[in-house]
C-alpha positions as a printed NumPy array, in Angstrom:
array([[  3.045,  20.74 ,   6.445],
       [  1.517,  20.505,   3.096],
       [  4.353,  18.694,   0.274],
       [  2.537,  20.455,  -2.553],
       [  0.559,  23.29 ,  -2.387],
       [ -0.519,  23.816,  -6.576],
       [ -1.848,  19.721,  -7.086],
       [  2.236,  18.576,  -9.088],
       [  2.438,  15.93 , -10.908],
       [  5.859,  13.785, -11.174],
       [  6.139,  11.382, -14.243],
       [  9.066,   8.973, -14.65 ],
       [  9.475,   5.351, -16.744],
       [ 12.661,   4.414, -15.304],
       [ 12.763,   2.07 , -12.914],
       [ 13.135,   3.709,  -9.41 ],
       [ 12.376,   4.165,  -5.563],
       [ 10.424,   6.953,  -4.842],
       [  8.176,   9.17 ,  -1.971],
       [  7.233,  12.302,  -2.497],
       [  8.415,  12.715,   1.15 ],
       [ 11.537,  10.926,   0.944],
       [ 12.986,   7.917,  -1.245],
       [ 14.341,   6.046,   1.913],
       [ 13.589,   5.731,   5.298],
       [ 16.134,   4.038,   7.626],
       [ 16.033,   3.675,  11.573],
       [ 13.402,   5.523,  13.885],
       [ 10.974,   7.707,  11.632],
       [  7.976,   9.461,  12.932],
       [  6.265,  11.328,  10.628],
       [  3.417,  13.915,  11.783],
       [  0.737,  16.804,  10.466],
       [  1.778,  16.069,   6.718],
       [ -0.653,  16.327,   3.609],
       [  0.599,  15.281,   0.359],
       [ -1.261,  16.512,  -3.03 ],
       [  1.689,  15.929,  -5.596],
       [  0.462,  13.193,  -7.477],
       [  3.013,  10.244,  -8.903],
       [  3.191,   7.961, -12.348],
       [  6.063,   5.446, -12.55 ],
       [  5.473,   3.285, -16.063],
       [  7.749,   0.348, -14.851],
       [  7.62 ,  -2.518, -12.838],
       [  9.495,  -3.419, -10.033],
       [  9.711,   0.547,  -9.127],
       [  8.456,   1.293,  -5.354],
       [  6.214,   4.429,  -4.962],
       [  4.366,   6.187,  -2.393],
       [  2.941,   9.589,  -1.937],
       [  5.463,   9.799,   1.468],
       [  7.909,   7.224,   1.373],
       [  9.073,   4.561,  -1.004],
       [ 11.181,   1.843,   0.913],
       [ 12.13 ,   1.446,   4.563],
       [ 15.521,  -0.725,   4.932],
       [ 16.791,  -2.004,   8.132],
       [ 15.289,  -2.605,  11.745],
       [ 13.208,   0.309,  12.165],
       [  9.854,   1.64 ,  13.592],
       [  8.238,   4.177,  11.577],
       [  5.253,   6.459,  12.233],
       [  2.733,   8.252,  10.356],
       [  0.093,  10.684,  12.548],
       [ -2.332,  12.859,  11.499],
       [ -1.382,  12.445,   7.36 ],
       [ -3.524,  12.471,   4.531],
       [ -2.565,  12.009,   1.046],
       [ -4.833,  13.316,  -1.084],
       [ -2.786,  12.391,  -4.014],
       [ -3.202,   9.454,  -7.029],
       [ -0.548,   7.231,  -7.269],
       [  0.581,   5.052,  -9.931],
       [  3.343,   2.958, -10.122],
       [  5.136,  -0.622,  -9.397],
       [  4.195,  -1.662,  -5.928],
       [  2.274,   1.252,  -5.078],
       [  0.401,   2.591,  -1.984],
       [ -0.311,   6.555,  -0.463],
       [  1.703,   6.107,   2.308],
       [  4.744,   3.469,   2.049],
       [  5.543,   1.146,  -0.825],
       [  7.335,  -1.627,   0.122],
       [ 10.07 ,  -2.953,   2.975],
       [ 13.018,  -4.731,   1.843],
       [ 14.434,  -5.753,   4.92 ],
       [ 14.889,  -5.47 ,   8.86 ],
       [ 12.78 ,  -5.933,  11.909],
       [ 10.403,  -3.213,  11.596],
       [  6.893,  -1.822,  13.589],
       [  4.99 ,  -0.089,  11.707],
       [  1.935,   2.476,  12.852],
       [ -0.437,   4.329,  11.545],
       [ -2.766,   6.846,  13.523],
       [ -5.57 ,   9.013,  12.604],
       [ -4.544,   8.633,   9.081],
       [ -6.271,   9.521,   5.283],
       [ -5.526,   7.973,   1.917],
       [ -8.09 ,  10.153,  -0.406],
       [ -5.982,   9.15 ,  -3.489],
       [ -6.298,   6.863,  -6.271],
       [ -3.925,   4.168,  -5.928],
       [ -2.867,   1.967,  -8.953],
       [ -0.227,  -0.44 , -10.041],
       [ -1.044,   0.788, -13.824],
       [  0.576,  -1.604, -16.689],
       [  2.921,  -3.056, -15.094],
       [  3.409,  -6.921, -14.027],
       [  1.623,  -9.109, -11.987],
       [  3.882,  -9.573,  -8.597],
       [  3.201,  -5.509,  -7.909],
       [  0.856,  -5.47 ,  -4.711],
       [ -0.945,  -2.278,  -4.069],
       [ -2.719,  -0.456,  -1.041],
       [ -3.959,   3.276,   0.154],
       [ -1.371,   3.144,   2.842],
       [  1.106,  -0.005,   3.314],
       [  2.093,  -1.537,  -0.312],
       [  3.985,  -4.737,   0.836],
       [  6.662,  -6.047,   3.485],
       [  9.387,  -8.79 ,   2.459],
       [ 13.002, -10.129,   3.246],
       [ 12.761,  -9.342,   6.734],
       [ 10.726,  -9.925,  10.039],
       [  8.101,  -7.423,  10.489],
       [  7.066,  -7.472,  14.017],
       [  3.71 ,  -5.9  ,  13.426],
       [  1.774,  -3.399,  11.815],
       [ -1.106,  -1.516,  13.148],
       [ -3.976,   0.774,  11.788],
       [ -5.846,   3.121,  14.368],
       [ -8.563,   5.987,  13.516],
       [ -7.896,   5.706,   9.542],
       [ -9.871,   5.848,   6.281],
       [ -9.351,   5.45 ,   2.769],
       [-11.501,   6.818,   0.34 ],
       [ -9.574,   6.291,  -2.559],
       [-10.039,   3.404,  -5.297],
       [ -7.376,   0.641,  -5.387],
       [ -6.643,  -1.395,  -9.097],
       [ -3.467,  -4.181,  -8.781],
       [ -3.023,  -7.076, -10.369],
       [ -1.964,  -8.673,  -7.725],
       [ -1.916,  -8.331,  -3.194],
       [ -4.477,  -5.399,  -2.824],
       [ -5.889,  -4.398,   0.224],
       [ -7.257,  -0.594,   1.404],
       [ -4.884,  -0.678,   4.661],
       [ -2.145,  -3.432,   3.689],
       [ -1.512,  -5.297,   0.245],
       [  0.852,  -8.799,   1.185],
       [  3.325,  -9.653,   2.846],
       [  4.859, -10.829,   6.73 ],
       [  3.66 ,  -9.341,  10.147],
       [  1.187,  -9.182,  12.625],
       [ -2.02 ,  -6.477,  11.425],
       [ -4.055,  -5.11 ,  13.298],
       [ -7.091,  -2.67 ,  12.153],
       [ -8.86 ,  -1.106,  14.595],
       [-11.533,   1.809,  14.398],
       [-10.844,   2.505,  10.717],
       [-13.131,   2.949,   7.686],
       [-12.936,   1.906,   4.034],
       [-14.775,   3.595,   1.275],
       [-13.086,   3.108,  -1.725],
       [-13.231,   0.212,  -4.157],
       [-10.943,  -2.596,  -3.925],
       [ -9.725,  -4.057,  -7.631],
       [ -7.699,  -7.026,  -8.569],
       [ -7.168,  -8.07 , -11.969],
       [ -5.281, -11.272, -12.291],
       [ -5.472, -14.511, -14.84 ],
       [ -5.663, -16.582, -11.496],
       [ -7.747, -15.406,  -9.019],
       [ -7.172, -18.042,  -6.284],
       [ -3.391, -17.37 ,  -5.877],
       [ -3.824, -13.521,  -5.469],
       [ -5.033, -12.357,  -1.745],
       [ -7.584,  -9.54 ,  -2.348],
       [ -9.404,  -7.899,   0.646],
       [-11.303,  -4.934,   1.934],
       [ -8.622,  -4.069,   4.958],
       [ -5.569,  -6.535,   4.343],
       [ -4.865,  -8.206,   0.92 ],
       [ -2.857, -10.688,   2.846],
       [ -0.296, -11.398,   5.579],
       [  2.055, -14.544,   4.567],
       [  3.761, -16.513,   6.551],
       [  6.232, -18.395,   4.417],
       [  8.973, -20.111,   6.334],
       [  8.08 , -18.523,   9.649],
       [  5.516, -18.821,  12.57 ],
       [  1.811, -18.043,  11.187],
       [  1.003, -14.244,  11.412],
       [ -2.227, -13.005,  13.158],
       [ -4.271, -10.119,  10.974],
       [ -7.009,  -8.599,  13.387],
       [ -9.701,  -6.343,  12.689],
       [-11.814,  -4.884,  15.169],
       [-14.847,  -1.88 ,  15.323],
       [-13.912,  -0.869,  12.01 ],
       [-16.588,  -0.21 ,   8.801],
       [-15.473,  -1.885,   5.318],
       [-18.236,   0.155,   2.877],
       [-16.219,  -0.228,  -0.954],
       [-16.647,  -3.159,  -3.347],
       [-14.279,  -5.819,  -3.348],
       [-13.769,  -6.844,  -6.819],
       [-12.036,  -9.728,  -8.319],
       [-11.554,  -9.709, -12.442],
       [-10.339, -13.211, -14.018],
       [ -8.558, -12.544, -17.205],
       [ -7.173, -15.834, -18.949],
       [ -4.755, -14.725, -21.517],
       [ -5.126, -18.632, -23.252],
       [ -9.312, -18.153, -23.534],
       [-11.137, -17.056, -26.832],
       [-14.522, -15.878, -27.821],
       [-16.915, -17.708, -29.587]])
Protein backbone atom coordinates (compact mmCIF):
# COMPACT_ATOMS: atom_id res chain seq x y z
CA UNK A 1 0.00 0.00 0.00
CA UNK A 2 1.57 3.20 -0.95
CA UNK A 3 -0.36 6.51 1.20
CA UNK A 4 0.73 8.85 -1.59
CA UNK A 5 1.53 8.05 -4.86
CA UNK A 6 2.42 11.98 -6.50
CA UNK A 7 5.16 13.05 -3.32
CA UNK A 8 1.81 15.55 -1.18
CA UNK A 9 2.63 17.80 0.97
CA UNK A 10 0.23 18.70 4.11
CA UNK A 11 0.91 22.14 5.84
CA UNK A 12 -0.93 23.19 9.02
CA UNK A 13 0.05 25.88 12.09
CA UNK A 14 -2.60 24.89 14.35
CA UNK A 15 -1.87 22.94 16.98
CA UNK A 16 -2.88 19.25 16.26
CA UNK A 17 -2.41 15.33 16.28
CA UNK A 18 -1.63 14.00 13.17
CA UNK A 19 -0.39 10.62 10.87
CA UNK A 20 -0.65 10.54 7.56
CA UNK A 21 -1.97 6.99 8.28
CA UNK A 22 -4.21 7.75 11.00
CA UNK A 23 -4.42 10.52 13.86
CA UNK A 24 -5.05 7.84 16.65
CA UNK A 25 -4.30 4.50 17.29
CA UNK A 26 -6.09 2.71 20.18
CA UNK A 27 -5.93 -1.12 21.21
CA UNK A 28 -4.20 -3.92 19.01
CA UNK A 29 -2.70 -2.27 15.72
CA UNK A 30 -0.57 -4.09 13.29
CA UNK A 31 0.38 -2.28 10.54
CA UNK A 32 2.06 -4.08 7.37
CA UNK A 33 3.52 -3.49 3.53
CA UNK A 34 2.88 0.40 3.88
CA UNK A 35 5.10 3.21 2.20
CA UNK A 36 4.38 6.68 3.00
CA UNK A 37 5.72 9.65 0.58
CA UNK A 38 3.23 12.52 1.69
CA UNK A 39 5.41 14.72 3.41
CA UNK A 40 4.14 16.82 6.76
CA UNK A 41 4.87 20.60 8.27
CA UNK A 42 3.12 21.46 11.56
CA UNK A 43 4.52 25.22 12.68
CA UNK A 44 3.46 24.70 16.41
CA UNK A 45 4.59 23.19 19.36
CA UNK A 46 3.12 20.74 21.37
CA UNK A 47 1.46 19.21 17.98
CA UNK A 48 2.29 15.28 17.55
CA UNK A 49 3.22 14.18 13.95
CA UNK A 50 4.25 11.21 12.16
CA UNK A 51 4.32 10.08 8.62
CA UNK A 52 1.84 6.91 9.96
CA UNK A 53 0.51 7.64 13.17
CA UNK A 54 0.44 10.51 15.59
CA UNK A 55 -0.56 9.25 19.18
CA UNK A 56 -1.36 5.81 20.56
CA UNK A 57 -3.73 6.10 23.83
CA UNK A 58 -4.50 3.27 26.04
CA UNK A 59 -2.94 -0.31 26.73
CA UNK A 60 -2.08 -1.38 23.39
CA UNK A 61 0.53 -3.28 21.24
CA UNK A 62 1.14 -1.86 17.97
CA UNK A 63 3.07 -3.13 14.94
CA UNK A 64 4.79 -1.79 12.05
CA UNK A 65 6.32 -4.57 9.29
CA UNK A 66 7.80 -4.11 6.24
CA UNK A 67 7.14 0.11 6.19
CA UNK A 68 9.17 2.70 4.87
CA UNK A 69 8.51 6.29 4.99
CA UNK A 70 10.18 7.97 2.59
CA UNK A 71 8.66 11.18 3.63
CA UNK A 72 10.18 14.59 5.61
CA UNK A 73 8.52 15.42 8.55
CA UNK A 74 8.32 18.49 10.45
CA UNK A 75 6.52 19.26 13.32
CA UNK A 76 6.15 19.29 17.37
CA UNK A 77 7.34 15.97 18.63
CA UNK A 78 8.05 14.49 15.44
CA UNK A 79 9.25 11.08 14.12
CA UNK A 80 8.43 8.86 10.51
CA UNK A 81 6.68 6.38 12.15
CA UNK A 82 4.82 7.33 15.61
CA UNK A 83 4.97 10.61 17.49
CA UNK A 84 4.30 10.29 20.84
CA UNK A 85 2.19 7.93 23.56
CA UNK A 86 0.12 9.59 26.03
CA UNK A 87 -0.88 6.85 28.04
CA UNK A 88 -1.47 2.97 28.67
CA UNK A 89 0.61 -0.12 28.91
CA UNK A 90 1.83 -0.47 25.51
CA UNK A 91 4.55 -2.95 23.36
CA UNK A 92 5.72 -1.55 20.74
CA UNK A 93 7.61 -3.35 17.52
CA UNK A 94 9.16 -2.58 14.73
CA UNK A 95 10.37 -5.13 11.96
CA UNK A 96 12.20 -4.82 8.81
CA UNK A 97 11.45 -1.21 8.87
CA UNK A 98 12.79 2.23 6.74
CA UNK A 99 12.73 5.85 7.80
CA UNK A 100 14.35 7.56 4.45
CA UNK A 101 12.81 10.93 5.55
CA UNK A 102 13.99 14.02 7.02
CA UNK A 103 12.76 14.33 10.40
CA UNK A 104 12.64 17.75 12.23
CA UNK A 105 11.08 19.44 15.17
CA UNK A 106 11.46 22.89 13.06
CA UNK A 107 10.88 26.24 15.30
CA UNK A 108 9.20 25.11 17.76
CA UNK A 109 10.14 24.74 21.67
CA UNK A 110 12.57 22.95 23.41
CA UNK A 111 10.58 19.88 25.27
CA UNK A 112 9.71 18.48 21.43
CA UNK A 113 11.82 15.13 21.15
CA UNK A 114 12.32 13.82 17.71
CA UNK A 115 13.25 10.39 15.97
CA UNK A 116 13.02 8.50 12.33
CA UNK A 117 10.61 6.09 13.87
CA UNK A 118 9.45 6.36 17.72
CA UNK A 119 9.16 10.26 18.81
CA UNK A 120 8.55 9.82 22.63
CA UNK A 121 6.49 7.66 25.27
CA UNK A 122 4.97 9.35 28.56
CA UNK A 123 2.09 9.10 31.23
CA UNK A 124 1.96 5.53 31.07
CA UNK A 125 4.01 2.20 31.48
CA UNK A 126 5.53 1.13 28.34
CA UNK A 127 6.45 -2.42 28.67
CA UNK A 128 9.01 -2.38 25.92
CA UNK A 129 9.92 -1.37 22.65
CA UNK A 130 11.89 -3.24 20.14
CA UNK A 131 13.75 -2.52 16.77
CA UNK A 132 14.58 -5.60 14.43
CA UNK A 133 16.08 -5.47 10.68
CA UNK A 134 15.63 -1.46 10.44
CA UNK A 135 17.47 1.55 9.00
CA UNK A 136 17.19 5.11 8.90
CA UNK A 137 18.74 7.09 6.43
CA UNK A 138 17.19 10.19 7.06
CA UNK A 139 18.72 13.32 9.03
CA UNK A 140 17.26 14.09 12.50
CA UNK A 141 17.38 18.14 13.94
CA UNK A 142 15.44 18.56 17.68
CA UNK A 143 16.12 20.63 20.19
CA UNK A 144 15.67 18.39 22.52
CA UNK A 145 15.42 13.89 23.07
CA UNK A 146 16.73 12.82 19.54
CA UNK A 147 17.62 9.54 18.68
CA UNK A 148 17.48 7.63 14.93
CA UNK A 149 15.25 4.65 16.45
CA UNK A 150 13.72 6.29 19.77
CA UNK A 151 13.88 10.04 21.07
CA UNK A 152 12.94 9.89 25.29
CA UNK A 153 10.92 8.61 27.26
CA UNK A 154 9.86 5.12 29.61
CA UNK A 155 10.37 1.41 28.45
CA UNK A 156 12.57 -1.26 27.88
CA UNK A 157 14.59 -0.80 24.04
CA UNK A 158 15.95 -3.03 22.41
CA UNK A 159 17.90 -2.57 18.88
CA UNK A 160 18.93 -5.38 17.27
CA UNK A 161 20.35 -5.89 13.61
CA UNK A 162 19.52 -2.33 12.53
CA UNK A 163 21.54 0.38 10.75
CA UNK A 164 21.80 4.16 11.10
CA UNK A 165 22.94 6.44 8.39
CA UNK A 166 21.60 9.61 8.88
CA UNK A 167 22.84 12.46 11.03
CA UNK A 168 21.74 12.90 14.46
CA UNK A 169 21.20 16.88 15.54
CA UNK A 170 20.42 18.46 18.81
CA UNK A 171 20.37 22.02 19.33
CA UNK A 172 19.79 23.03 22.87
CA UNK A 173 21.19 26.06 25.30
CA UNK A 174 22.07 23.10 27.75
CA UNK A 175 23.54 20.30 26.39
CA UNK A 176 23.92 18.09 29.51
CA UNK A 177 20.15 17.90 30.32
CA UNK A 178 19.14 16.82 26.72
CA UNK A 179 19.77 12.87 25.91
CA UNK A 180 21.12 12.78 22.31
CA UNK A 181 22.16 9.41 20.71
CA UNK A 182 22.82 7.50 17.56
CA UNK A 183 19.96 4.61 18.28
CA UNK A 184 18.03 5.88 21.51
CA UNK A 185 18.05 9.58 22.66
CA UNK A 186 17.06 8.26 26.01
CA UNK A 187 14.88 5.91 28.08
CA UNK A 188 13.87 7.62 31.61
CA UNK A 189 12.96 6.14 34.39
CA UNK A 190 11.39 8.76 36.60
CA UNK A 191 9.44 7.39 39.50
CA UNK A 192 9.63 3.80 38.34
CA UNK A 193 12.07 0.76 38.24
CA UNK A 194 15.26 1.68 35.95
CA UNK A 195 14.62 0.76 32.23
CA UNK A 196 17.14 -1.43 30.26
CA UNK A 197 18.02 0.06 26.49
CA UNK A 198 19.97 -2.79 24.57
CA UNK A 199 21.66 -2.70 21.41
CA UNK A 200 23.05 -5.56 19.78
CA UNK A 201 24.77 -6.46 15.98
CA UNK A 202 23.59 -3.30 14.77
CA UNK A 203 25.89 -0.48 12.62
CA UNK A 204 25.53 3.32 13.90
CA UNK A 205 27.40 5.15 10.60
CA UNK A 206 25.73 9.14 10.96
CA UNK A 207 27.24 11.94 13.05
CA UNK A 208 26.01 12.58 16.33
CA UNK A 209 25.97 16.21 16.81
CA UNK A 210 25.44 18.31 19.79
CA UNK A 211 25.05 22.39 19.18
CA UNK A 212 25.23 24.63 22.53
CA UNK A 213 23.39 27.80 21.96
CA UNK A 214 23.33 30.17 25.14
CA UNK A 215 20.72 32.71 24.51
CA UNK A 216 22.53 35.04 27.64
CA UNK A 217 26.25 34.88 25.65
CA UNK A 218 27.61 37.79 23.39
CA UNK A 219 30.34 38.28 20.92
CA UNK A 220 33.27 40.12 21.41
Amino acid sequence: VIVSKDDATIVRTSQINFGVLATKAIGAVKIQNVINRASVSVNKSGSNIAGFVGVADGNLDISFIDCVNAADIIGGRTAGFLANVNKGECNFYFYNCVNDGDISCGATVETNPASGFLARTTDGDTKSIKFEYCANFGNIDSKYATGAFFGCGLGDVTVNACYNEGDITVSVANATTRPVGGFVGGSNAQDKAAYDVTVTNSIQNGDVIVIENHPDSSSA
